[in-house]
gemmi code that builds the backbone of each chain (N, CA, C; Angstrom):
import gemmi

chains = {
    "A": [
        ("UNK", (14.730, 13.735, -12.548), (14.675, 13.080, -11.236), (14.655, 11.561, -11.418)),
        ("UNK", (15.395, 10.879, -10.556), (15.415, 9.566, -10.634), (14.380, 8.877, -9.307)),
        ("UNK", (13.574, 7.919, -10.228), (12.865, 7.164, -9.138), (13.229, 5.083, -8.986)),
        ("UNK", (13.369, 5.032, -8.003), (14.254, 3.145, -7.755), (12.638, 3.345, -6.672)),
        ("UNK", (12.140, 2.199, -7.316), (11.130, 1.321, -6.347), (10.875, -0.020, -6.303)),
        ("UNK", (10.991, -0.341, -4.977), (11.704, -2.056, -4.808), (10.233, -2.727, -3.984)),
        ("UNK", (10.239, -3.727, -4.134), (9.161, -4.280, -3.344), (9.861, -5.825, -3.156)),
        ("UNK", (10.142, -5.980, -1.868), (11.023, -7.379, -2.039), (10.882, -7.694, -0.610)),
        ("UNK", (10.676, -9.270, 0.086), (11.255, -10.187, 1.017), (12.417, -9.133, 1.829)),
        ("UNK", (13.626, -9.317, 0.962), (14.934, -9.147, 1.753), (15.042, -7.804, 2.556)),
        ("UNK", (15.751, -7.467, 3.397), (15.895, -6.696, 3.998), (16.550, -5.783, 2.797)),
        ("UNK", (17.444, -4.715, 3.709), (17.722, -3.217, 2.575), (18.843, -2.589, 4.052)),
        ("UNK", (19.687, -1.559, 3.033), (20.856, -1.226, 3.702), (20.502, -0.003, 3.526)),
        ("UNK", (19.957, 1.019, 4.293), (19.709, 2.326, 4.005), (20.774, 2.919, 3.609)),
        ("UNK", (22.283, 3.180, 4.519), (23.245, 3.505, 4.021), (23.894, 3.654, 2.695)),
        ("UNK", (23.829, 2.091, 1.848), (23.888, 1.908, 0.491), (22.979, 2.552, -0.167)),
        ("UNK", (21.773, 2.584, 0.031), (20.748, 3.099, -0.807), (20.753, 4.697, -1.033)),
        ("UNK", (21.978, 4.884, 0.170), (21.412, 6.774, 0.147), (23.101, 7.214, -0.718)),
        ("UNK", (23.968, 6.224, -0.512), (25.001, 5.951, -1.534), (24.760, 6.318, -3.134)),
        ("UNK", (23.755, 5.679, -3.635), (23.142, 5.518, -4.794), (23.007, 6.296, -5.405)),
        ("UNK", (22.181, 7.099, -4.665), (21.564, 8.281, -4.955), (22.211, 9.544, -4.882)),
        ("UNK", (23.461, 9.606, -4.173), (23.788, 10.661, -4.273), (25.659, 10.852, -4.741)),
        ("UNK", (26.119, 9.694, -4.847), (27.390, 9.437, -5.694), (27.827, 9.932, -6.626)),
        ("UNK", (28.452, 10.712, -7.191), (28.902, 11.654, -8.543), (27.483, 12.819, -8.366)),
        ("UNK", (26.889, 13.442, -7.588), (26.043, 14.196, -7.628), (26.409, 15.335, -6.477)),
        ("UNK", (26.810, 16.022, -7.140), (27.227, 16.995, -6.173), (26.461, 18.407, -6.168)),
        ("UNK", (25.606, 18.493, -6.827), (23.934, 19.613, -6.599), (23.317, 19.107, -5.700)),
        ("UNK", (23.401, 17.975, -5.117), (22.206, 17.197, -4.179), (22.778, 17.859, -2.504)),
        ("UNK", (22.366, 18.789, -1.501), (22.395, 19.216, -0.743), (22.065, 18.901, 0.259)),
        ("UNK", (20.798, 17.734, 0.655), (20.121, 17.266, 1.089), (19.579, 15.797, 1.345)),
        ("UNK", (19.745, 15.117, 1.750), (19.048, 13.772, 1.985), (18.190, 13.356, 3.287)),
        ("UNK", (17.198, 13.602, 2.962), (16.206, 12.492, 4.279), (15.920, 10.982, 4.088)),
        ("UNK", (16.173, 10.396, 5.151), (15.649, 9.250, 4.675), (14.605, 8.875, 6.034)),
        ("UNK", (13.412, 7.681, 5.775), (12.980, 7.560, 6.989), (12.582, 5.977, 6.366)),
        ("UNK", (13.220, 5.488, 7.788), (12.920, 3.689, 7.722), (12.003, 3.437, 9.054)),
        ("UNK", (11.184, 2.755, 8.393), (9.761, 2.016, 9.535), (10.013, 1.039, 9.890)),
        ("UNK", (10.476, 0.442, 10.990), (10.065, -0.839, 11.590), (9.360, -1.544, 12.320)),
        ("UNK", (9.143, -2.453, 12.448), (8.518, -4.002, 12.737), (8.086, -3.335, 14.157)),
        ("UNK", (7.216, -3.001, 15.185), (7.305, -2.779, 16.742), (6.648, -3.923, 17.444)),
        ("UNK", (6.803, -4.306, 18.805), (6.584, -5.684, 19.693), (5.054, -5.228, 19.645)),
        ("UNK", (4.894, -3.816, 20.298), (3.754, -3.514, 20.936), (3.414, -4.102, 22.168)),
        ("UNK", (4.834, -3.822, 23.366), (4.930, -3.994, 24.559), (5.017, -5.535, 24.569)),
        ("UNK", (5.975, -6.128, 23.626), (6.018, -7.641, 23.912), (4.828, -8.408, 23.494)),
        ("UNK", (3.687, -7.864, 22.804), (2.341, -8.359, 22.468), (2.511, -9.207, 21.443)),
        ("UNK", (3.451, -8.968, 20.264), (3.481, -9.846, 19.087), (5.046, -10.067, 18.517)),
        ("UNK", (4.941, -11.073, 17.953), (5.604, -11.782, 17.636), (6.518, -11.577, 16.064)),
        ("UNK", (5.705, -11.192, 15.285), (5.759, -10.986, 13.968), (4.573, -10.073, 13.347)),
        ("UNK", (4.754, -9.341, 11.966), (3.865, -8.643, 11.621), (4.155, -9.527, 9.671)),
        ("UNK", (2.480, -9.528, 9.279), (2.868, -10.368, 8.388), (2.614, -9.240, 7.230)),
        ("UNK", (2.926, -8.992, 6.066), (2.958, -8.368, 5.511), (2.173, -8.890, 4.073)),
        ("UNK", (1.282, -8.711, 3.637), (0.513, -9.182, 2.313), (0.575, -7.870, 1.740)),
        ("UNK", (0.788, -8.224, 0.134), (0.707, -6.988, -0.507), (0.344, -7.307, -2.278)),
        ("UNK", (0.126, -6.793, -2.967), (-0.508, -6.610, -4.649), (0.351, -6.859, -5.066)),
        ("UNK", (0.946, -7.785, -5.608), (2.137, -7.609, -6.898), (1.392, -6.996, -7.508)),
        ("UNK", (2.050, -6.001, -8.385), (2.106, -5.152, -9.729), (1.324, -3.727, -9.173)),
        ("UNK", (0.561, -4.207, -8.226), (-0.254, -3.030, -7.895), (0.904, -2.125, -7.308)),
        ("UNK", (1.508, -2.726, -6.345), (2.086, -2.335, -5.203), (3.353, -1.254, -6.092)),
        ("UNK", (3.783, -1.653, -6.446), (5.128, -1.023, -7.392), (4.385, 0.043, -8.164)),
        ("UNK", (2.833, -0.533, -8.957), (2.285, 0.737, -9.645), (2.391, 1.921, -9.209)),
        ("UNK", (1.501, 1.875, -8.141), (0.708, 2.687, -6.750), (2.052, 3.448, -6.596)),
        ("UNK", (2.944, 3.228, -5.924), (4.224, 3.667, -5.570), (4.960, 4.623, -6.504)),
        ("UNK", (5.376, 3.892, -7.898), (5.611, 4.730, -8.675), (4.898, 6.139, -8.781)),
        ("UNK", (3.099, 5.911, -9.028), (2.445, 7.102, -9.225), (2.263, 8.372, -7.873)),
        ("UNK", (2.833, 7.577, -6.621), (2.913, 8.716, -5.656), (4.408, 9.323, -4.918)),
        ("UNK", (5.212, 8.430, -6.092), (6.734, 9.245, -6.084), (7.018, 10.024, -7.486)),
        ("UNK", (5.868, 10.018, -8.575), (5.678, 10.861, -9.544), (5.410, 12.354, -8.818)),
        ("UNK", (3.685, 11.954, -8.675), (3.257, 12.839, -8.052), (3.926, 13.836, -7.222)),
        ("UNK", (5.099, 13.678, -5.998), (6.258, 13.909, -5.218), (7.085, 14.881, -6.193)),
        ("UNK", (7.286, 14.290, -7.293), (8.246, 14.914, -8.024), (7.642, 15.722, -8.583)),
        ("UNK", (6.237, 16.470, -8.937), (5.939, 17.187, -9.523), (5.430, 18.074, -8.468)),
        ("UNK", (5.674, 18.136, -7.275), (5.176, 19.111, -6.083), (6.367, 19.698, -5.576)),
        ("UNK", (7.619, 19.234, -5.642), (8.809, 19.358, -4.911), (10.047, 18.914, -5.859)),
        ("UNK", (11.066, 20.251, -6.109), (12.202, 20.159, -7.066), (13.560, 19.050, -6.024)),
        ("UNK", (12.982, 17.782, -6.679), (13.907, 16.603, -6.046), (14.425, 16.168, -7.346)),
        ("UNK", (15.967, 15.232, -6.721), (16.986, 15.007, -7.612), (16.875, 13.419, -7.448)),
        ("UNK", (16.302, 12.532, -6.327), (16.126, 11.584, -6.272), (14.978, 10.850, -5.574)),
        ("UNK", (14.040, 9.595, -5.636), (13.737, 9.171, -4.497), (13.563, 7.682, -5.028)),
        ("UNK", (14.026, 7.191, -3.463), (13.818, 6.028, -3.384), (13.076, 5.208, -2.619)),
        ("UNK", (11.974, 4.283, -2.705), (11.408, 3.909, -2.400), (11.284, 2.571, -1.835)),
        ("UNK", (11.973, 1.458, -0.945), (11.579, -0.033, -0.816), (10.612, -0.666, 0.502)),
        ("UNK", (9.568, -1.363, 0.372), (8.939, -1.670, 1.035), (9.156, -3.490, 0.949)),
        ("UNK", (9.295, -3.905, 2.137), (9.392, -5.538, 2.103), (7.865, -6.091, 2.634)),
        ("UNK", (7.941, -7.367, 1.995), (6.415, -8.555, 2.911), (7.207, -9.523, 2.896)),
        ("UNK", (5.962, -10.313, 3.302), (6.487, -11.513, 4.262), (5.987, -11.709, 5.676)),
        ("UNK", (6.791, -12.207, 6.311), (6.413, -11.962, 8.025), (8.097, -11.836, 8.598)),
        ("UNK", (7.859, -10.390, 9.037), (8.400, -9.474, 9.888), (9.129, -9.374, 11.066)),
        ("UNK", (9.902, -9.850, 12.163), (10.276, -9.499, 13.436), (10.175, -8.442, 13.929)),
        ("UNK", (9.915, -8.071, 15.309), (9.995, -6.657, 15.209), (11.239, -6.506, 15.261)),
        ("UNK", (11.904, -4.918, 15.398), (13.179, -4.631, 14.884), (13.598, -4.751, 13.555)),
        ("UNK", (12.522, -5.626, 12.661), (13.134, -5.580, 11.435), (12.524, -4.311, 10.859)),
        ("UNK", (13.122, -4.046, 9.639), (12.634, -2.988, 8.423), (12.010, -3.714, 8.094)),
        ("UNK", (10.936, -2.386, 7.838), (9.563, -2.535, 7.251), (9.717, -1.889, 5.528)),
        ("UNK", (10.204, -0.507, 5.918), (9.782, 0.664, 4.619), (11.124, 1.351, 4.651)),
        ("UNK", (11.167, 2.109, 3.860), (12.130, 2.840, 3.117), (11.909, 3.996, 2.524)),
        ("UNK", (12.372, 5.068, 2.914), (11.487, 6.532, 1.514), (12.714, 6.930, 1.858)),
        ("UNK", (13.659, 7.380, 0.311), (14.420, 8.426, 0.543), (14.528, 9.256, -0.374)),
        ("UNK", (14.834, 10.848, -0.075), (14.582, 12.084, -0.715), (15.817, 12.887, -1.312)),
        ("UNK", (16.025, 13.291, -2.461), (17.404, 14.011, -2.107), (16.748, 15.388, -2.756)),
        ("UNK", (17.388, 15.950, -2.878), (17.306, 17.808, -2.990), (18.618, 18.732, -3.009)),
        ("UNK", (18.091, 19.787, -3.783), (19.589, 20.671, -3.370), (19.479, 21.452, -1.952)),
        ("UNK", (17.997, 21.110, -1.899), (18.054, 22.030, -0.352), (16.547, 21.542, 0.364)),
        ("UNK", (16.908, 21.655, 2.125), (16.640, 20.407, 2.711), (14.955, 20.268, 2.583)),
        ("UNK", (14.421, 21.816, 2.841), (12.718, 21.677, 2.758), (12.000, 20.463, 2.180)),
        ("UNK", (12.501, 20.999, 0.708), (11.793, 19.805, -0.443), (11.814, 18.077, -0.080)),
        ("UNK", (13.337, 18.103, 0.631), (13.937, 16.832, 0.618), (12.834, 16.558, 2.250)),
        ("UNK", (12.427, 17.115, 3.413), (12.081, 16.661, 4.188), (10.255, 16.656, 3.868)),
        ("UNK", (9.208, 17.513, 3.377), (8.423, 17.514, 3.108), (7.924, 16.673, 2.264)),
        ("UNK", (8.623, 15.892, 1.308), (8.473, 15.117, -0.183), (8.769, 13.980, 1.050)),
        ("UNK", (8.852, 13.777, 2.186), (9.416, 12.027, 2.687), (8.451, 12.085, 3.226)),
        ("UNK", (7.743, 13.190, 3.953), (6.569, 12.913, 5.176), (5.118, 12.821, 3.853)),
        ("UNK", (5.530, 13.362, 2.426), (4.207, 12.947, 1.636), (4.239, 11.807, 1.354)),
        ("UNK", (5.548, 10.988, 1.089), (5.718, 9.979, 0.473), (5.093, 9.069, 1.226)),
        ("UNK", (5.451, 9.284, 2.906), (5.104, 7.848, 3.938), (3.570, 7.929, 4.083)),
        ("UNK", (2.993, 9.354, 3.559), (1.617, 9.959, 4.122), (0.787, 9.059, 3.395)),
        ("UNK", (0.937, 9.081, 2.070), (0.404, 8.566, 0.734), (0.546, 7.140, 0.978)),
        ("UNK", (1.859, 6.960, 0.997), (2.276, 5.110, 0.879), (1.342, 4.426, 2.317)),
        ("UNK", (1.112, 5.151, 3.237), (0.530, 4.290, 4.264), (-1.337, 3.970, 3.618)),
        ("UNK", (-1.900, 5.226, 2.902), (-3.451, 4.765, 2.979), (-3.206, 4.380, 1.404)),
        ("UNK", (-2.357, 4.617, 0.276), (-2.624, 3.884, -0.823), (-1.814, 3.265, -1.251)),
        ("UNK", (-0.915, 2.639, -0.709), (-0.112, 1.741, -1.784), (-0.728, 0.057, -1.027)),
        ("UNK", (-0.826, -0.640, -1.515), (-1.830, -2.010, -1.475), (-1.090, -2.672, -0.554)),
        ("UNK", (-0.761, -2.644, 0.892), (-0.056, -3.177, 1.678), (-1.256, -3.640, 3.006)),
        ("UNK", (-1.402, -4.879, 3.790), (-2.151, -5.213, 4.398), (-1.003, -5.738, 5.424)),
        ("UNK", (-1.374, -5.543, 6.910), (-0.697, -5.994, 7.937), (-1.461, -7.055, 8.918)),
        ("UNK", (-0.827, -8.240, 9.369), (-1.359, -8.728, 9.896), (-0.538, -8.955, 11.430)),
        ("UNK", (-0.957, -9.522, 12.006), (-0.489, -9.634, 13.793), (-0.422, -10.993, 13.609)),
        ("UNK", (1.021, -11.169, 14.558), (1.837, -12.767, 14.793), (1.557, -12.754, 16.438)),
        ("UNK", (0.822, -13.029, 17.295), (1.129, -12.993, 18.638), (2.222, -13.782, 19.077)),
        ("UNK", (2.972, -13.049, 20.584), (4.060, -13.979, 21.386), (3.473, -15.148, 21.473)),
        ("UNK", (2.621, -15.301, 21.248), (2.154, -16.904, 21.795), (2.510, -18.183, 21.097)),
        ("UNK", (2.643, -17.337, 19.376), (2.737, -18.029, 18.360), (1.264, -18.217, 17.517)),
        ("UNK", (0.303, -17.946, 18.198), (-1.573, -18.350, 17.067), (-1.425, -16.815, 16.110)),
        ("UNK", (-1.654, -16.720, 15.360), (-2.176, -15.943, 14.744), (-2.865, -14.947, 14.814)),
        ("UNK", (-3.055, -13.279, 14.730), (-3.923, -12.233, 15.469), (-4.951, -12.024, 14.540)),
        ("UNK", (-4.988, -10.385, 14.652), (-5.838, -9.782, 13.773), (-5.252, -8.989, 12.483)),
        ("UNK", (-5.863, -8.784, 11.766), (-5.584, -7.767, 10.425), (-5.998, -6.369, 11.553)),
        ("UNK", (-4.282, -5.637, 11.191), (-4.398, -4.284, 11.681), (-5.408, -3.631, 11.382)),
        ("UNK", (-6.127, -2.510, 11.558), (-7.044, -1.955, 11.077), (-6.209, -0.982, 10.689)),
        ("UNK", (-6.739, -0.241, 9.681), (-6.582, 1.220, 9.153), (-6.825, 2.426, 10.082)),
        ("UNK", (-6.167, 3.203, 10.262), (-6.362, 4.269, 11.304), (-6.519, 5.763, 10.533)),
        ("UNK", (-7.646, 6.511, 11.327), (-8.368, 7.169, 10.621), (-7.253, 8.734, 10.611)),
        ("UNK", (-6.479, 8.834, 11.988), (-5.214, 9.201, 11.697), (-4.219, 9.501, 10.821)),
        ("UNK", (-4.066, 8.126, 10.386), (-3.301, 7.937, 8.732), (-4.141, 9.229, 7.244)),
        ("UNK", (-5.287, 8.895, 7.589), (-5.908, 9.176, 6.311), (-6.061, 10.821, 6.718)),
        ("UNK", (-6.112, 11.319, 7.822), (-5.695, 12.994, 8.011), (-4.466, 13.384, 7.746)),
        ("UNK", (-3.194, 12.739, 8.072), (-2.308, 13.012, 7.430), (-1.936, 13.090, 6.461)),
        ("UNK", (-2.648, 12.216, 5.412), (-2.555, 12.175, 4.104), (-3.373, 13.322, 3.308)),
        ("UNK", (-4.117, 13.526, 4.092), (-5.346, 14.414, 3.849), (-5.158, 16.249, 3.610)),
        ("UNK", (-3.859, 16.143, 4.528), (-3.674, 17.699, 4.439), (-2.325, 17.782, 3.741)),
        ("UNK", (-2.090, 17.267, 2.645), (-1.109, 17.192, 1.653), (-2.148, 17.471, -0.086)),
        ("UNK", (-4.045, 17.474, 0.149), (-4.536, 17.759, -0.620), (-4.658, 18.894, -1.020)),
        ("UNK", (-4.317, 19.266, -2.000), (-4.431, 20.848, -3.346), (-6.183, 21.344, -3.460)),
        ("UNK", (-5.875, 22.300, -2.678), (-7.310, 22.828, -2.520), (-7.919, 23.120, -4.603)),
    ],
    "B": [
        ("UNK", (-14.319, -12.206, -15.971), (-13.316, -11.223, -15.137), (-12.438, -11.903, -14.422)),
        ("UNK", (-11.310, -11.235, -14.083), (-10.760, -11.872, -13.235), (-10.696, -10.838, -11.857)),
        ("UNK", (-11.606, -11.304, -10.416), (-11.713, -10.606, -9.536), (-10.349, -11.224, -8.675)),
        ("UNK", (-10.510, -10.509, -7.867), (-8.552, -10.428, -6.554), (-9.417, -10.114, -5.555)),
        ("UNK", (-9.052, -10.698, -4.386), (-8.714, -10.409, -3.301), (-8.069, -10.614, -1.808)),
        ("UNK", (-7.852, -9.576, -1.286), (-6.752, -9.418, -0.457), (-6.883, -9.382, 0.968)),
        ("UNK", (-5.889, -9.996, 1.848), (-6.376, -9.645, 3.443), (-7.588, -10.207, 3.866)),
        ("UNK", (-8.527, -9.928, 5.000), (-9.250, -10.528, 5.537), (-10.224, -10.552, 4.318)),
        ("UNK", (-10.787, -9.577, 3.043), (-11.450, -10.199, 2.229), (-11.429, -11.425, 1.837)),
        ("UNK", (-9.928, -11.666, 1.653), (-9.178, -13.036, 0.747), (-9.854, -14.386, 1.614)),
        ("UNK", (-9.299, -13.924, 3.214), (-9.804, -15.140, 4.004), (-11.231, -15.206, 4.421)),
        ("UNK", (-12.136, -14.434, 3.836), (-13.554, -14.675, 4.187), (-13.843, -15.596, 3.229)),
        ("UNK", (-13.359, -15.163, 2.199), (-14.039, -15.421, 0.995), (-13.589, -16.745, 0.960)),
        ("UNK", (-11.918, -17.436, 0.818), (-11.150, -18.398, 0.944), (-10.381, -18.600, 0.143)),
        ("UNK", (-10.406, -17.564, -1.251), (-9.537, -18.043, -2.462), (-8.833, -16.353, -2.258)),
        ("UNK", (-7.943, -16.351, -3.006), (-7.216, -15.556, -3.608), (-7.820, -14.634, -4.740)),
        ("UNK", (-7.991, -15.591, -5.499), (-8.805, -14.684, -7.037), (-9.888, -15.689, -7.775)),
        ("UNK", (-10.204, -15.365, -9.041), (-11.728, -16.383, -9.338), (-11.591, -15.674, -10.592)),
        ("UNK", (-12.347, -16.379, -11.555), (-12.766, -15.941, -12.611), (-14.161, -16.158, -12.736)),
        ("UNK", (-14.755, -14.600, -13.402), (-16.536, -14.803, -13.033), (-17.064, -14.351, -13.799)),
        ("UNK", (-18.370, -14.737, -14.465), (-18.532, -14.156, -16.377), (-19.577, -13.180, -14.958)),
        ("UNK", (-19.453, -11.744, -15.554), (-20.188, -11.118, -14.713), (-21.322, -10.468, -15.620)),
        ("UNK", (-23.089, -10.314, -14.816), (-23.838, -10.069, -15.996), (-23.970, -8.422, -16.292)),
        ("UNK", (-24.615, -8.210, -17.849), (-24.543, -6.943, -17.838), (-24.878, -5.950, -16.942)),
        ("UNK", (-25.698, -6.250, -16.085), (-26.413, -5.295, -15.230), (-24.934, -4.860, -14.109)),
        ("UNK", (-23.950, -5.494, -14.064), (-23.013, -5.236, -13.298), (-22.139, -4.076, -13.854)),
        ("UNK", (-22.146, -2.900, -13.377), (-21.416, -1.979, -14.753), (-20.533, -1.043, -13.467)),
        ("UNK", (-21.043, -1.385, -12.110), (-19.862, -0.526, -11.398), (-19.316, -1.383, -10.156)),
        ("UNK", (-18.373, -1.025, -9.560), (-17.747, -1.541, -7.874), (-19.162, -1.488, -7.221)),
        ("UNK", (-19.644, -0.728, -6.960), (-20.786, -1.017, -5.682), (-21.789, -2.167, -6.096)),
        ("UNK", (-21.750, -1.891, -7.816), (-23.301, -3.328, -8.232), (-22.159, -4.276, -8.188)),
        ("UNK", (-20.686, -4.729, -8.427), (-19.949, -5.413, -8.431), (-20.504, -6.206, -6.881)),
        ("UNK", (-20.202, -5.639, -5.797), (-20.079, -5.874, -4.861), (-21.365, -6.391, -4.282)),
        ("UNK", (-22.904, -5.562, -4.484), (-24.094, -6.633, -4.374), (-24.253, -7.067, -5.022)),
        ("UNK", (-23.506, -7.482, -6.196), (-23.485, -9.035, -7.010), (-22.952, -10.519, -6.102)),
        ("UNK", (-21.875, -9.899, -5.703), (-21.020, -10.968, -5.373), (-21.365, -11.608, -3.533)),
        ("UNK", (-22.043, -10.307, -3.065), (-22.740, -10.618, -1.644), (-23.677, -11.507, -1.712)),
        ("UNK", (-24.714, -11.623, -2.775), (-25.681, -12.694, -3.355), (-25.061, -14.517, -3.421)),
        ("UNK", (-23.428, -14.609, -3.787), (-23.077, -15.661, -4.152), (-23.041, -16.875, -2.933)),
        ("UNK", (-22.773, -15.988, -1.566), (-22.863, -17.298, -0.591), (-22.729, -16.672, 1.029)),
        ("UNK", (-22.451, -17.003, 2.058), (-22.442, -16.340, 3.157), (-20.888, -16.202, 3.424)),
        ("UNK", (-20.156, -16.779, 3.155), (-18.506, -16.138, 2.906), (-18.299, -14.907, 1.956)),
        ("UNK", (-19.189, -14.534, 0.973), (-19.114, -13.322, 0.453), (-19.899, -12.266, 1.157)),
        ("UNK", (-21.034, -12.888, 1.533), (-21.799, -11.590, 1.941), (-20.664, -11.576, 3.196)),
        ("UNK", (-19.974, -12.288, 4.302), (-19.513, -11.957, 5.551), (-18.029, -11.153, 4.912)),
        ("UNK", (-17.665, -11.378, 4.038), (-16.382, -10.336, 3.365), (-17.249, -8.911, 3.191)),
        ("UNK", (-18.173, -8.791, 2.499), (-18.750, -7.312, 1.691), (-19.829, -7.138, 2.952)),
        ("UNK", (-19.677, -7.440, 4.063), (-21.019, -6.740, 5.572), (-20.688, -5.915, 5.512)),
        ("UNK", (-19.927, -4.781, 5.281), (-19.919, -3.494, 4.941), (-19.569, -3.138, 3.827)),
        ("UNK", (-19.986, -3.171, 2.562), (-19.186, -2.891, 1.390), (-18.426, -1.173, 0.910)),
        ("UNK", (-19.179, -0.200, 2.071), (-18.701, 1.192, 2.423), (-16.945, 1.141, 2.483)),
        ("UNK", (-16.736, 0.036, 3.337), (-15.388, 0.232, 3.601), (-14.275, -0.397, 2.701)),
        ("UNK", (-15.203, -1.465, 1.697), (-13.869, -2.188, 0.822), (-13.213, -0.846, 0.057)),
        ("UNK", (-12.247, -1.632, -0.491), (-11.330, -0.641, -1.481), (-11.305, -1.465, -2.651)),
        ("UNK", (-11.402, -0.874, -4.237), (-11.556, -1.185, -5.183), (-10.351, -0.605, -6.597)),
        ("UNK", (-9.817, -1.722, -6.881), (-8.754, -1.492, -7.676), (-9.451, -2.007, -8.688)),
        ("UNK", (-9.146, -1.240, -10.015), (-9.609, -1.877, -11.280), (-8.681, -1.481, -12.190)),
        ("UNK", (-7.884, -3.134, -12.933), (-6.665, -2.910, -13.615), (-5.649, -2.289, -12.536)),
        ("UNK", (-5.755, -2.482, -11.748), (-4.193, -1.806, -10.637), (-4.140, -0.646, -10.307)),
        ("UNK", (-5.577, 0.194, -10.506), (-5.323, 1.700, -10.528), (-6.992, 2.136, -9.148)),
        ("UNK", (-6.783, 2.406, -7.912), (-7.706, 2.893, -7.045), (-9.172, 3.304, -7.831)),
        ("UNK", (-9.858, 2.572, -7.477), (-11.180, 3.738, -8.333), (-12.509, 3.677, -7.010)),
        ("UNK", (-13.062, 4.695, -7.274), (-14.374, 5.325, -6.525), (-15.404, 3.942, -6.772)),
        ("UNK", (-16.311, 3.695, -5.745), (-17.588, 3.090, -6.126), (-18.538, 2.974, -7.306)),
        ("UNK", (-18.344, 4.425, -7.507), (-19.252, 4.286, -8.538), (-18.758, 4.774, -9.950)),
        ("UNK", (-17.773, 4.582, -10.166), (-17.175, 4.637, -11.380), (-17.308, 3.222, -12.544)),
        ("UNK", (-17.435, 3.483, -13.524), (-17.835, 2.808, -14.848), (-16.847, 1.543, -14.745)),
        ("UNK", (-16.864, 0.304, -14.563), (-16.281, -1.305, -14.828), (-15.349, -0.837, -15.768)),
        ("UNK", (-16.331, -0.791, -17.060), (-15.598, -0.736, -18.743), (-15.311, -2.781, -18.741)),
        ("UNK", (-14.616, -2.004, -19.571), (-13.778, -3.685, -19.957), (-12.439, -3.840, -19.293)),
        ("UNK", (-12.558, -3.700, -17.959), (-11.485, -3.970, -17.029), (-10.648, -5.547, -17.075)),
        ("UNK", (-9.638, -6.038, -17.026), (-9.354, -7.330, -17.217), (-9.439, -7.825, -15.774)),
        ("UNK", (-9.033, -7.072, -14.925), (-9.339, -7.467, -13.027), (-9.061, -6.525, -12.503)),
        ("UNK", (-10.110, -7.193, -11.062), (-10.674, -6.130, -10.492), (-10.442, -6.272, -9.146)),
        ("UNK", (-9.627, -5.597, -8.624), (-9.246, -6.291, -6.818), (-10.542, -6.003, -5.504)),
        ("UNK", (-10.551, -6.283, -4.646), (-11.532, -6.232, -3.803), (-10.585, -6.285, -2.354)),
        ("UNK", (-10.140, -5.220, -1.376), (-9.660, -5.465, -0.617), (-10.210, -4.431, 0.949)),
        ("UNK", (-9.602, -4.867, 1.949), (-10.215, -3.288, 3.098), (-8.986, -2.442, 2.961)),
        ("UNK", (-9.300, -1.499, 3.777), (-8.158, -0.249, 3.751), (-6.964, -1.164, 3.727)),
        ("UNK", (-5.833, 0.034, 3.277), (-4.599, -0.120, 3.112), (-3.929, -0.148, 4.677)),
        ("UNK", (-3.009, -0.551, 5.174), (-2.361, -0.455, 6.146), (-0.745, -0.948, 6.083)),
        ("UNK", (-0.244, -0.692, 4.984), (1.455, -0.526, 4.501), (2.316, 0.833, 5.675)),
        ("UNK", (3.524, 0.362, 4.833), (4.196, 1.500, 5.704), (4.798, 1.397, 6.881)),
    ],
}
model = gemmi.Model(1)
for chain_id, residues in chains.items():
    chain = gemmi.Chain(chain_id)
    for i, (resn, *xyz) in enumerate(residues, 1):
        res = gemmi.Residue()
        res.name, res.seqid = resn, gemmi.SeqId(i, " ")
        for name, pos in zip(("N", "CA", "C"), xyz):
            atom = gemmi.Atom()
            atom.name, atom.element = name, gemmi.Element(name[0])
            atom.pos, atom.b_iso = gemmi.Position(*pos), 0.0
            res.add_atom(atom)
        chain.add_residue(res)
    model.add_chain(chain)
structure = gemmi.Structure()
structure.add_model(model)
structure.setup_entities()
């Protein structure tokens, strides 16, 4: 299984990326991909700022698209998450899955985003329309149930 | 050591990271953490709940009360919110 994990500023071409992965591969049956973006929150903000771990961030990632690969017979995944500060409408995240068949490929994307939201070292902050500066999102306890029922009794 | 931290920790505190000869009695994240609440009222107002920080040591998630060792750094941040 091949794993590409990017942590970068620039935006990302999902299209290309799902190119990548599945080009001269003709066992691959399957591709999910799911991209997160930037939301206003009813016109409320402006930008979302994105702080994150160098080295951590790529670690973290790697070890829960390992993990992925040892729960679910996948042929690819790819992973890019950007920081910085955000527009909404822009891309945020990136998870994509390939498989010879679709289960693996859709279950391995909803662990990937499950995991990547409460552990990979990413902090969000709020740009208001106004232009001042908001709050640090909080963590939602939500997140961490979803992640939660992906645990191996 | 070299301690990290991130997000509203980072801006309580005001720096980014620090280097801090830490004493023996410091041997886990939680004594880490009422060590460093002691240093001034920008630390204690980062660690007012130290339940909720998150603790990376060497780049890898660890529990409260797990063993320092000879870690080279040690991050100090609140929940994750990526994605």
């Amino acid at each position: 299984m091949s794993i590409t994990v990017r942590i970068q500023p620039d935006d990302f071409d999902p299209a290309a990326e799902v190119a990548q992965l599945t080009e001269g591969r003709p066992e691959i049956g399957a591709v999910v991909t799911f991209t997160g973006l930037c939301r206003d929150e009813e016109g409320r903000l402006a930008a979302l700022e994105l702080e994150h771990y160098p080295g951590m961030a790529e670690a973290e990632i790697l070890r829960i698209a390992e993990e992925a690969g040892t729960r679910w017979p996948l042929e690819g995944i790819t992973v890019i998450h950007r920081h910085g500060k955000l527009a909404p409408g822009a891309n945020i995240v990136l998870v994509i899955t390939t498989s010879s068949h679709r289960t693996a490929a859709f279950e391995a994307a909803e662990f990937l985003m499950d995991y990547l939201k409460t552990r990979a070292p990413f902090w969000k902050k709020e740009w208001l329309a106004d232009g001042t500066s908001g709050e640090w999102v909080e963590a939602r306890d939500h997140d961490d149930t979803a992640a939660e029922r992906w645990q191996t009794a | 050591m070299k301690i990290l931290y991130f997000a509203w920790v980072r801006e309580r505190i005001g720096m980014p990271e620090e280097e801090i000869a830490l004493p023996a009695e410091v041997s886990t994240p939680a004594d880490l953490l009422a060590f460093l609440s002691k240093r001034g009222p920008e630390y204690e107002s980062a660690f007012e709940r130290p339940e909720i920080i998150r603790v990376a040591v060497d780049q890898t998630h660890v529990d409260h009360d797990m063993p320092i060792g000879d870690a080279r750094e040690i991050a100090l941040f609140p929940p994750m919110t990526g994605g």
